[in-house]
C-alpha positions as CSV (number, residue, x, y, z in Angstrom):
1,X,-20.5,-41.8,80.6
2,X,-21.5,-38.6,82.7
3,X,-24.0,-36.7,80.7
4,X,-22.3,-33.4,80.9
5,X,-18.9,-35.3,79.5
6,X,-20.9,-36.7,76.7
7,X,-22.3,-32.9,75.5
8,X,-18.6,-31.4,76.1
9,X,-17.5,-34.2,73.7
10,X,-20.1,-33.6,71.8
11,X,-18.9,-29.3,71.6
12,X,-15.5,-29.8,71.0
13,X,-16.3,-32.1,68.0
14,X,-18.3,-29.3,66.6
15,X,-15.6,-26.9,67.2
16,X,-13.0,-29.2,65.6
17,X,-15.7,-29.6,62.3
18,X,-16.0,-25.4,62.3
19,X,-12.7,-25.0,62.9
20,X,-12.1,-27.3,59.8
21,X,-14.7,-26.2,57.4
22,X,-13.5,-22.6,57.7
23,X,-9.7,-23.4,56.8
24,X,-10.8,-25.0,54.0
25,X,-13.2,-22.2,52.9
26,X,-10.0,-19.9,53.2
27,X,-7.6,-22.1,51.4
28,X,-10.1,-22.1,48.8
29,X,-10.5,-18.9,48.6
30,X,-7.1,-18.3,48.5
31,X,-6.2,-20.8,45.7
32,X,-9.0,-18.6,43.7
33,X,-6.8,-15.3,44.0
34,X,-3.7,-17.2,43.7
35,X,-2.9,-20.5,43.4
36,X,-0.2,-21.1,45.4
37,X,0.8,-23.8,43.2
38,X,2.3,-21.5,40.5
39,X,5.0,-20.2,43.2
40,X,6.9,-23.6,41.5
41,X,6.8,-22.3,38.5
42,X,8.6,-19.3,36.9
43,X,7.3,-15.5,35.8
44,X,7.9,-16.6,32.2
45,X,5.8,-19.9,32.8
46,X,2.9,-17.8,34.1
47,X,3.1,-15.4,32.1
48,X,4.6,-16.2,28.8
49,X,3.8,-12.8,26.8
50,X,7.0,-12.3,24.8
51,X,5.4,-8.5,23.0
52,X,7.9,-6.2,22.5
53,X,5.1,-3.4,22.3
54,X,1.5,-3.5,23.3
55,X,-1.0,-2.0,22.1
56,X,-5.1,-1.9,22.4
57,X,-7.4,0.2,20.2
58,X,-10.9,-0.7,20.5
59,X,-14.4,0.2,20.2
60,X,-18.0,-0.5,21.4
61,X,-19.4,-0.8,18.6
62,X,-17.1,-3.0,16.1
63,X,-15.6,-6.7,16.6
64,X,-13.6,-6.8,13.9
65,X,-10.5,-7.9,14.1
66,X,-7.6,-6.4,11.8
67,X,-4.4,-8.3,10.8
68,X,-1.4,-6.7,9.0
69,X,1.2,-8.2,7.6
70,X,4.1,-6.3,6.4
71,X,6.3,-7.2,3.2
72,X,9.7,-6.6,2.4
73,X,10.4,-5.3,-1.4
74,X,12.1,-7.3,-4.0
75,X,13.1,-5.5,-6.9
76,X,12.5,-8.3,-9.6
77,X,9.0,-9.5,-7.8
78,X,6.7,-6.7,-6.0
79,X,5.3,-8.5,-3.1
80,X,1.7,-9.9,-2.9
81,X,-0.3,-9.0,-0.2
82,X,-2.8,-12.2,0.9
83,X,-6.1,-12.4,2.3
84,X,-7.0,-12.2,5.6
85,X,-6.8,-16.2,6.0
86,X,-3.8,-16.4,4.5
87,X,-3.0,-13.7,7.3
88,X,-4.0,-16.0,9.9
89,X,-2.4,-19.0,8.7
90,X,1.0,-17.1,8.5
91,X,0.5,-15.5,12.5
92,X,0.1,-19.2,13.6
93,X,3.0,-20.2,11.9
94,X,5.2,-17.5,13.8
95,X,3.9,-18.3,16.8
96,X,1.2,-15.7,17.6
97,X,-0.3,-15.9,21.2
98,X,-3.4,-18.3,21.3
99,X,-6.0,-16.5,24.0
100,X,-9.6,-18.3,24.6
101,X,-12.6,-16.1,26.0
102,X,-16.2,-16.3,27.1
103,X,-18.1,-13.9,25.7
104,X,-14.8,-12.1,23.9
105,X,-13.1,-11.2,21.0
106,X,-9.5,-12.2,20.1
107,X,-7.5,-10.3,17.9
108,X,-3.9,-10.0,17.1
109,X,-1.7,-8.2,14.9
110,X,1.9,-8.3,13.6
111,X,3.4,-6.0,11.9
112,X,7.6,-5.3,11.5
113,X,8.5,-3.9,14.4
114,X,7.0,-5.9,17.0
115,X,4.2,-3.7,18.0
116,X,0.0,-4.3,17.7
117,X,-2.9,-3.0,17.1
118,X,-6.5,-4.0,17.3
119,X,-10.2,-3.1,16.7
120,X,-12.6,-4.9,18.9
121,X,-15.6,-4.7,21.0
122,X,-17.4,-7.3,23.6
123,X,-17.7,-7.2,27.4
124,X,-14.6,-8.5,27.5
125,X,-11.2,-8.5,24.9
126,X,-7.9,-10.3,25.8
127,X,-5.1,-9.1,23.3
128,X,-1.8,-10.1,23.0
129,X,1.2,-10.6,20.5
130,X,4.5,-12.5,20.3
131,X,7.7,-11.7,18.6
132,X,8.5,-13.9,15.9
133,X,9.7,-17.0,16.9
134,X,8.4,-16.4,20.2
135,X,6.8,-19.5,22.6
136,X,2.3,-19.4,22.5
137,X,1.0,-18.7,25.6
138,X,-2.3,-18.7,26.6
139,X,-4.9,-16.9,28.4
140,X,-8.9,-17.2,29.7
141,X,-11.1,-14.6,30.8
142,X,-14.8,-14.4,31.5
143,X,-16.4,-10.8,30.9
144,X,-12.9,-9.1,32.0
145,X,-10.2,-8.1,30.4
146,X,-6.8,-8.9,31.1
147,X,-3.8,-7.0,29.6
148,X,-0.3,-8.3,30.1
149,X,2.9,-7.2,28.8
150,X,6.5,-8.3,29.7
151,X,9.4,-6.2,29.4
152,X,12.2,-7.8,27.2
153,X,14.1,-10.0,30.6
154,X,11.6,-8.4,32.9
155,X,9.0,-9.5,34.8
156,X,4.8,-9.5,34.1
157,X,1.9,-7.3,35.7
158,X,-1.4,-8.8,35.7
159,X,-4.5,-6.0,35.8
160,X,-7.8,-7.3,36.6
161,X,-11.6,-5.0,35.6
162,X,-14.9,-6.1,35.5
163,X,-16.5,-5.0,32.6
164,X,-13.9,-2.5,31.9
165,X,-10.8,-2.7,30.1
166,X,-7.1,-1.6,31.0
167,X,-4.5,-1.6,28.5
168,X,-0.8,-1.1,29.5
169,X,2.0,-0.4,27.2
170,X,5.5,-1.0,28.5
171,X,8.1,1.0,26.4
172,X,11.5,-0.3,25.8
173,X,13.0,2.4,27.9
174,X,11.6,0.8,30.7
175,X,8.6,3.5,31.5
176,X,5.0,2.3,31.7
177,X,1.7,4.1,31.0
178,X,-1.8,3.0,31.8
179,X,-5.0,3.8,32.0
180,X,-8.8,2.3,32.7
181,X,-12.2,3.1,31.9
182,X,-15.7,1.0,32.3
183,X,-16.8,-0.2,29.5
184,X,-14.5,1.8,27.3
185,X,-11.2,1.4,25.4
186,X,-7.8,3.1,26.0
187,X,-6.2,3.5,22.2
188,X,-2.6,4.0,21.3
189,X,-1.6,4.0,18.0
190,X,-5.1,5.4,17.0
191,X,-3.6,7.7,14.2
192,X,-1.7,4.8,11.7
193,X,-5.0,2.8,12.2
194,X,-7.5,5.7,11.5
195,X,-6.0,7.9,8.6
196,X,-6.7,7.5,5.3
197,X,-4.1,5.4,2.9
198,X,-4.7,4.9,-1.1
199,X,-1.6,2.5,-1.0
200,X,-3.5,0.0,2.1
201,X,-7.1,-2.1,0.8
202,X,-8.6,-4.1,-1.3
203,X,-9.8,-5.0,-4.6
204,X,-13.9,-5.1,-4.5
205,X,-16.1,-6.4,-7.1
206,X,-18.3,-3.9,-9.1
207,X,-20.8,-4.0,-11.5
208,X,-20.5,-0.3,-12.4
209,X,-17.2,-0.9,-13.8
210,X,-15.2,-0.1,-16.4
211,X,-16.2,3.9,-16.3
212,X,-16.0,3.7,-19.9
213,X,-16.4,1.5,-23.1
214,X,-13.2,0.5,-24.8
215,X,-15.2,0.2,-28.0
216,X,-16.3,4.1,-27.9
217,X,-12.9,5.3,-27.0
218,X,-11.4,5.4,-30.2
219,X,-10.6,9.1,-30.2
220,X,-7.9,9.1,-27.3
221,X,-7.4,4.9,-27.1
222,X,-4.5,3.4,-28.8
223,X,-5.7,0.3,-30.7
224,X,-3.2,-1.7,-29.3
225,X,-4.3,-1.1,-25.3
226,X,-8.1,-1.4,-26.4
227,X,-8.4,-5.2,-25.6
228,X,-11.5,-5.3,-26.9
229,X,-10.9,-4.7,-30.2
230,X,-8.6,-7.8,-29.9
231,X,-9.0,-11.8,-29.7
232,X,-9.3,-11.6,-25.9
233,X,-13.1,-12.7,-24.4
234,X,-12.6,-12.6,-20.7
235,X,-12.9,-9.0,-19.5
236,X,-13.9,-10.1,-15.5
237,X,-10.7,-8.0,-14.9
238,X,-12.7,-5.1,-15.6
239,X,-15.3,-5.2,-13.0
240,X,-13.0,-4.5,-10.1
241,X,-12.5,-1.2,-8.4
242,X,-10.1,-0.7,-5.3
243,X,-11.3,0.3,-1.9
244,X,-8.1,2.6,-0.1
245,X,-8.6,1.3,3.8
246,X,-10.1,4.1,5.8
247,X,-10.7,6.4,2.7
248,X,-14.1,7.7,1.7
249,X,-13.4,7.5,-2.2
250,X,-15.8,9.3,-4.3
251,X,-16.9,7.7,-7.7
252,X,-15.1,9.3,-10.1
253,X,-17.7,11.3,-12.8
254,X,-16.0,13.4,-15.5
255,X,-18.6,16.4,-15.1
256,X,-17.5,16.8,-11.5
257,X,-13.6,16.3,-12.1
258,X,-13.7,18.7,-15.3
259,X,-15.1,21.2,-13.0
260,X,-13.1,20.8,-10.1
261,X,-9.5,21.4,-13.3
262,X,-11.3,24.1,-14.6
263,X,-8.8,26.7,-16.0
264,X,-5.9,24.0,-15.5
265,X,-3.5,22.3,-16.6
266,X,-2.4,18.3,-16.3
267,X,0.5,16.8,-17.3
268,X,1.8,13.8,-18.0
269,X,5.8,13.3,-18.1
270,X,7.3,10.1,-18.4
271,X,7.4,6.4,-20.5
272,X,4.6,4.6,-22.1
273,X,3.1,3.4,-19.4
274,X,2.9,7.2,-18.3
275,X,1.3,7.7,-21.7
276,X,-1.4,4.6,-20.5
277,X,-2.4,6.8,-17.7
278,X,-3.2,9.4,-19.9
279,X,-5.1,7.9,-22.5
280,X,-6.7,6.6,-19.3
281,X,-7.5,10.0,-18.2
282,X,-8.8,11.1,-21.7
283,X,-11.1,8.3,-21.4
284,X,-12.3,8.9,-18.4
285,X,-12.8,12.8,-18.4
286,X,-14.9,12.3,-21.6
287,X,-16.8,9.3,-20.7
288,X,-15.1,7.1,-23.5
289,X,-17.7,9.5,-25.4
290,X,-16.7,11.1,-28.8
291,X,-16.1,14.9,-28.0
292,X,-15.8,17.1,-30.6
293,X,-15.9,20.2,-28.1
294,X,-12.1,18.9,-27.1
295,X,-9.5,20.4,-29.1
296,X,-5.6,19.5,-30.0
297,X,-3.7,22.4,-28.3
298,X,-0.3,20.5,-29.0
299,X,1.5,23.3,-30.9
300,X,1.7,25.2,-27.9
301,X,3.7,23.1,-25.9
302,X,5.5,22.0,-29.2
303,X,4.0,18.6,-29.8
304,X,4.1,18.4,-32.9
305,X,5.7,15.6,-35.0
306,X,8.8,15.9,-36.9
307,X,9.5,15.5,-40.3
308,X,10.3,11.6,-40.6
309,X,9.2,10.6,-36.3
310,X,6.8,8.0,-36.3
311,X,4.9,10.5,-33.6
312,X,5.0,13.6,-32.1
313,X,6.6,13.6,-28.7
314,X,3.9,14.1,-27.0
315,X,-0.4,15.2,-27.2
316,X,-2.3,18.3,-25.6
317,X,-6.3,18.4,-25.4
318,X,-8.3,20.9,-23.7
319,X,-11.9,20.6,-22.9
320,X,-13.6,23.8,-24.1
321,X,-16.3,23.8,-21.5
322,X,-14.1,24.1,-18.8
323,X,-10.5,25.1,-20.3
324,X,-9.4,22.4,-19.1
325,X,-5.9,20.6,-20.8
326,X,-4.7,17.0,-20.3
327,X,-1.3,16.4,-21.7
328,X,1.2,13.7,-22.2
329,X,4.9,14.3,-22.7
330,X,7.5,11.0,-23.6
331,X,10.8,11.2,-21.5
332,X,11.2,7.6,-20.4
333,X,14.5,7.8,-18.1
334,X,13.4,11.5,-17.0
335,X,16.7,12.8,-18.0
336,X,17.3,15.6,-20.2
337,X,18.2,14.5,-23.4
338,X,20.9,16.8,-25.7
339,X,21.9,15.4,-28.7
340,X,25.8,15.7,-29.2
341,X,25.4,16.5,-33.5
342,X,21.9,17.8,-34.0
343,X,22.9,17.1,-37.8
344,X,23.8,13.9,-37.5
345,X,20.9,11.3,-36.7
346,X,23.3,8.7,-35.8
347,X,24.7,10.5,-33.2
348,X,25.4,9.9,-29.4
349,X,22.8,11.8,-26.5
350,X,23.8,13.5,-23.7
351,X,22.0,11.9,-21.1
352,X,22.1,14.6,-18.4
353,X,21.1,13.1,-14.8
354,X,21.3,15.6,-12.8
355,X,18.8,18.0,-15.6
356,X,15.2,18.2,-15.6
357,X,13.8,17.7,-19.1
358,X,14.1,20.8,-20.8
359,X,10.0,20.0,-22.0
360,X,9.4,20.5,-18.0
361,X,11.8,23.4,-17.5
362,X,10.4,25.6,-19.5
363,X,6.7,24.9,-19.4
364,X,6.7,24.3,-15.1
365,X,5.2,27.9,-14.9
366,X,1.8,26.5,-16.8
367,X,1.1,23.0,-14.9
368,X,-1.3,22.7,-12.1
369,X,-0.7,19.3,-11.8
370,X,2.1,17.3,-13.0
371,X,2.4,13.7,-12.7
372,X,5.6,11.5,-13.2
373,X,7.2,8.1,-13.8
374,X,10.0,6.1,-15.0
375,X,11.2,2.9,-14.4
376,X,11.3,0.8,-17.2
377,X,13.6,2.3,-19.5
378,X,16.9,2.1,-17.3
379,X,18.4,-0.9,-18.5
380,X,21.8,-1.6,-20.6
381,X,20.1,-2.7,-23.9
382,X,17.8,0.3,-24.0
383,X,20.5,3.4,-22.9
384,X,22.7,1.4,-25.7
385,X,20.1,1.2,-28.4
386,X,19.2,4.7,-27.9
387,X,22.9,6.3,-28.0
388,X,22.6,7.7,-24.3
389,X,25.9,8.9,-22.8
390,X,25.5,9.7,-19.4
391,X,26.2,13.3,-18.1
392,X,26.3,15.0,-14.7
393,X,27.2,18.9,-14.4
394,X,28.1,18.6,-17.9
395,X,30.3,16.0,-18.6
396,X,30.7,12.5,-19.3
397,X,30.2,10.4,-16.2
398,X,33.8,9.2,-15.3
399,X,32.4,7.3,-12.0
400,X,32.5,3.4,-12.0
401,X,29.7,3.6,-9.0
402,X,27.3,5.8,-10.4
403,X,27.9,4.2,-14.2
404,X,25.8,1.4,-12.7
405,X,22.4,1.7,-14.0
406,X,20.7,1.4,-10.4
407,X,22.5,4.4,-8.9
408,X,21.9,5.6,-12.2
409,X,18.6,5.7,-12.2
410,X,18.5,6.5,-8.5
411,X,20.5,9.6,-8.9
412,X,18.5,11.0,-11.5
413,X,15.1,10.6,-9.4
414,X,16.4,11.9,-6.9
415,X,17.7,14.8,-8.9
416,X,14.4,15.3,-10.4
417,X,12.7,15.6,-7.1
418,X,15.0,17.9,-5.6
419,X,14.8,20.4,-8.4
420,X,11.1,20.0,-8.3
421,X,11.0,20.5,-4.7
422,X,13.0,23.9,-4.7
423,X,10.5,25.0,-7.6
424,X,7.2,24.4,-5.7
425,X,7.7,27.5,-3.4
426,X,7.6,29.7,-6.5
427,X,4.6,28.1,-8.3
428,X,1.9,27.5,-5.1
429,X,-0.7,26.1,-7.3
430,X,1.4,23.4,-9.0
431,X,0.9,19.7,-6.9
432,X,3.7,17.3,-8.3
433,X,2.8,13.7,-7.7
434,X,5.9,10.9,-9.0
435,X,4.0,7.3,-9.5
436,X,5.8,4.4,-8.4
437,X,6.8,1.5,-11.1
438,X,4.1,-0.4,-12.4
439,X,5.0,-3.6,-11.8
440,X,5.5,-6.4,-14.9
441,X,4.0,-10.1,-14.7
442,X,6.6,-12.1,-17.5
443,X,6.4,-15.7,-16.3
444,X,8.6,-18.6,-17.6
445,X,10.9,-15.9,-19.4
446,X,11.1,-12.1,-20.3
447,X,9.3,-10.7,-23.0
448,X,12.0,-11.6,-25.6
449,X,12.5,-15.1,-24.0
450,X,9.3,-16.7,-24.1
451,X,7.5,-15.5,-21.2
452,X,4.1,-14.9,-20.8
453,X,1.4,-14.1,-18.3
454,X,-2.1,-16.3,-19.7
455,X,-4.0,-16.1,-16.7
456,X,-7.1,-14.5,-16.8
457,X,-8.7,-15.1,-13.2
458,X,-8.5,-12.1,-11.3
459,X,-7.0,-11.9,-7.8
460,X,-5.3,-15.3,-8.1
461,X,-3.0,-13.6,-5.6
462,X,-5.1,-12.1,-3.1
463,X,-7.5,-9.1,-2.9
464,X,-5.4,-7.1,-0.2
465,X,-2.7,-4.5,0.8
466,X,-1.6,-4.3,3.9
467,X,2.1,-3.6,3.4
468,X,3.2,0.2,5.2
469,X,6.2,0.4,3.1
470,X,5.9,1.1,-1.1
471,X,7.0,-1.8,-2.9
472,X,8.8,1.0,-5.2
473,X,11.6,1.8,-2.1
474,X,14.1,4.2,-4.9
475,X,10.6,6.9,-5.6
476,X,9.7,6.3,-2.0
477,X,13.0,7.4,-0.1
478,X,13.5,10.7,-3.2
479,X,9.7,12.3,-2.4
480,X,10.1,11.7,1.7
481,X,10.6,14.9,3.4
482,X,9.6,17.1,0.1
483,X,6.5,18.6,-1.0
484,X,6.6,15.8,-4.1
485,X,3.9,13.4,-3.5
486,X,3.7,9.8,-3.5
487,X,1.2,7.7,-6.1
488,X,2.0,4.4,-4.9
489,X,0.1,1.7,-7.2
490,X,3.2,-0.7,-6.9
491,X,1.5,-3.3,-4.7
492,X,-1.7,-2.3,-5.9
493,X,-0.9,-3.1,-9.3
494,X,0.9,-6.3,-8.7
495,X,-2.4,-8.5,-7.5
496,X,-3.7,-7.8,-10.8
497,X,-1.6,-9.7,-13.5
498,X,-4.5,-11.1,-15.6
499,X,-4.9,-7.1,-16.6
500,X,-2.1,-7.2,-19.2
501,X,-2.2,-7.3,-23.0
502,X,-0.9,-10.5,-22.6
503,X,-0.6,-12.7,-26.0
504,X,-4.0,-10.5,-27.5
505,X,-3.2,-7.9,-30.3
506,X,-5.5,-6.8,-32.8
507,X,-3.4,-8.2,-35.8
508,X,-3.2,-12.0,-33.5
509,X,1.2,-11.8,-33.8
510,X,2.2,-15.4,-32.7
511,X,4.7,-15.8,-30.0
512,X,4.6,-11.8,-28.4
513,X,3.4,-11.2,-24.8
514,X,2.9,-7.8,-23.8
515,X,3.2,-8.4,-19.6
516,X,4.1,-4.6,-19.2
517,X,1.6,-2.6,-20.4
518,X,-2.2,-2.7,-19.6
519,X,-5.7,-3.4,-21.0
520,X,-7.8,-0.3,-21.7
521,X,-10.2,0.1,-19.5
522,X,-8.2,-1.5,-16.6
523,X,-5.9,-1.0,-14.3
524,X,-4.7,2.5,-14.8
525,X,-8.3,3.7,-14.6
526,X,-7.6,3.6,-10.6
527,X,-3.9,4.9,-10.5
528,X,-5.9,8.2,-12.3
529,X,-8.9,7.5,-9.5
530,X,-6.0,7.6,-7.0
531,X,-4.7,10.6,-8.4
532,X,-8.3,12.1,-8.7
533,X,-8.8,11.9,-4.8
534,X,-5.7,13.5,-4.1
535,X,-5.7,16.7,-6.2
């Protein structure tokens, strides 16, 4: 062979190699940017987000990851909120999106309507969410972020930063908003997940607790709540105190609280479990302390007790130092009450639903705060027992419908509120607050059946709230759009069922459960904390 055929061999082979190293580099490349293999597959194989709503909140400074769960209400059973792994458990048994990251945090949240929300910080956060019942899908990301959302039938938008985030949240009416920033996060939703709520936390172990002794409280303290002055010897259900979620909650010190009512008035209206928040509150404002500076003021709100009543209708103390009164009234359905024969003690009661009590009519003017409930006393046996004849504008209820005790009891809350609510203009100073039902714990029967609530481990059920809605729906829906404000302690309440009186009493009766009412010190120590914060 010619030497100067062998060398232009020789060049064309070394083209040919070139030639075929760099169409390999570029196929490579381009299977990097996109693999041309997924063109076989559909959008919702590659990328199977099925969010209805997207949202990222997120921080550089925290990686924790929030998970809410939200629970529907149940009239005989207030729901139970669980811990956070219970949380988890239930999001991978609906399906939630399963995301792997280097150098990442993963959170995801659920709540009713289909939309999230999430804290987190890293050089990198992949978030997503699937509706219920929803297929997993999952994504990988090395310091990037990638947010993805599909439209319900449409298509998916990948967005690609290095060491930034972008967040894009598709709304149902088919417009899209996004935005991007390096090293920094683009938050919607930033005002549900940021604002203080006393309904949403946890229960927190404390060894300050109880804030007072329920030996020393003998002056204010029914013997029958004071637990222990009964057989009972585990109190661990007093060293609890809740923690609202995003509330800064100040310890609650009766010097500061007296000062901050000085020159007013509290009140009390409702059943006996309104009359356990107030015995709470004497507690509390005096330390559990004997206080001889605290006098009975009853006889000017006319509690005083009949000739032949087992008890007045009601107590009034005020606190010298600060002229400060605490007062409890009893009206258990919240109705006005009329007897028909005011000389016959047998005789029926005009139950007026539509009619403030005539106790809170005509002593509104002198409240500064006034604090309600009811609940437990609309049922058949009681309204029967007690001679109560239902009464609207009048006259005896003729209605079928509102006969029922439900709308009933509905009916007159709502009543109640109303009337409030057109009042409050007139008297600025007065704050109304209406407490949701405290929730019962009867097990295995009711509480003339047998049933019982014996456990005395605390939190059995979980430590947390994370519910948006009150489990008390009825006092919800009445205070909404007034200036009547919400105590919610429904849910609250409800994690804590080793807090009753239970089968303890002081004289030992065999065979009674009390799995309504509450120890003393105990639970309603932090509905009146609650109610502290908010006055």
């Amino acid at each position: 062979m010619k030497p100067s055929t062998q060398y232009r061999w020789k060049g064309n082979s070394l083209t040919l190699a070139l030639l075929g190293l760099t169409l390999t580099t570029l196929l490579l490349w381009a299977w990097e940017e996109n693999p041309f293999i997924t063109t076989f597959r559909s959008a919702q194989e590659q990328f199977n987000i099925h969010s209805s709503e997207f949202f990222v909140s997120s921080s550089n400074d925290s990686s924790v990851a929030v998970l809410d769960n939200t629970n529907e209400h149940n009239e005989e059973k207030y729901s139970n909120s669980s811990s956070s792994e219970d949380k988890e458990r239930s999001l991978e048994d609906l399906g939630s999106s399963s995301m792997n990251s280097s150098d990442s945090v993963v959170a995801d949240k659920e709540d009713r309507d289909g939309g999230a929300s999430l804290t987190n910080s890293s050089d990198s956060v992949v978030t997503g969410k699937e509706e219920r019942g929803g297929d997993a899908s999952s994504m990988k990301s090395n310091n990037s972020f990638v947010g993805q959302k599909e439209e319900r039938g449409g298509g998916a938008s990948p967005m690609k930063s290095n060491n930034s985030v972008v967040a894009e949240k598709k709304k149902r009416d088919g417009g899209a908003s996004s935005a991007n920033s390096s090293n920094s996060f683009v938050a919607e939703k930033e005002e549900r997940d940021g604002e203080c709520n006393y309904a949403k936390g946890k229960w927190v172990s404390d060894s300050r607790r109880p804030l007072y002794s329920g030996f020393q409280c003998k002056q204010w303290l029914s013997e029958m709540w004071a637990c222990r002055m009964t057989q009972r010897t585990d109190f661990s259900y007093e060293g609890y105190r809740w923690q609202p979620r995003n509330c800064n909650m100040t310890e609650f010190e009766p010097s500061a609280f007296l000062k901050r009512m000085q020159d007013k008035t509290i009140a009390f209206i409702g059943d006996s479990l309104g009359r356990q928040q107030f015995q709470s509150m004497m507690c509390m404002a005096t330390g559990g302390e004997w206080r001889v500076d605290v006098g009975d003021v009853g006889k000017e709100f006319g509690l005083v007790k009949a000739r032949g009543a087992i008890r007045p209708d009601g107590w009034a103390y005020r606190f010298a130092e600060t002229n400060t009164t605490i007062l409890y009234y009893w009206s258990a359905s919240l109705a006005d009450l009329e007897p028909l024969n005011v000389t016959d003690k047998a005789t029926d009661v005009a139950m007026h639903l539509d009619r403030a009590p005539a106790f809170m009519r005509r002593y509104l003017d002198q409240f500064d705060v006034l604090v309600l409930n009811t609940g437990h006393h609309w049922n058949r046996g009681k309204i029967n027992a007690n001679h109560w004849v239902m009464y609207v504008n009048g006259k005896p209820v003729k209605d079928r419908k509102l006969l029922d005790i439900g709308n009933a009891k509905n009916f007159t809350i709502h009543s109640i509120v109303r009337w409030l609510d057109s009042q409050l203009p007139s008297h600025p100073r007065l704050k109304v607050f209406f407490r949701t039902i405290s929730p019962r714990h009867f097990r295995n029967g009711d509480w003339n059946t047998g049933g019982n609530c014996d456990n005395t481990t605390p939190l059995t059920g979980g430590s947390e709230v994370s519910q948006d809605e009150s489990s008390d729906p009825v006092i919800a829906a009445a205070v909404k759009g007034t200036q009547v404000k919400l105590l919610d302690i429904t849910a609250i309440s409800d994690l804590r069922d080793e807090g009753h009186i239970s089968r303890y009493s002081v004289k030992a009766t065999p065979g009674v459960n009390d799995c309504l009412h509450w120890c003393l010190p105990g639970i309603p120590d932090t509905w009146n904390e609650l109610l502290a914060a908010q006055v």
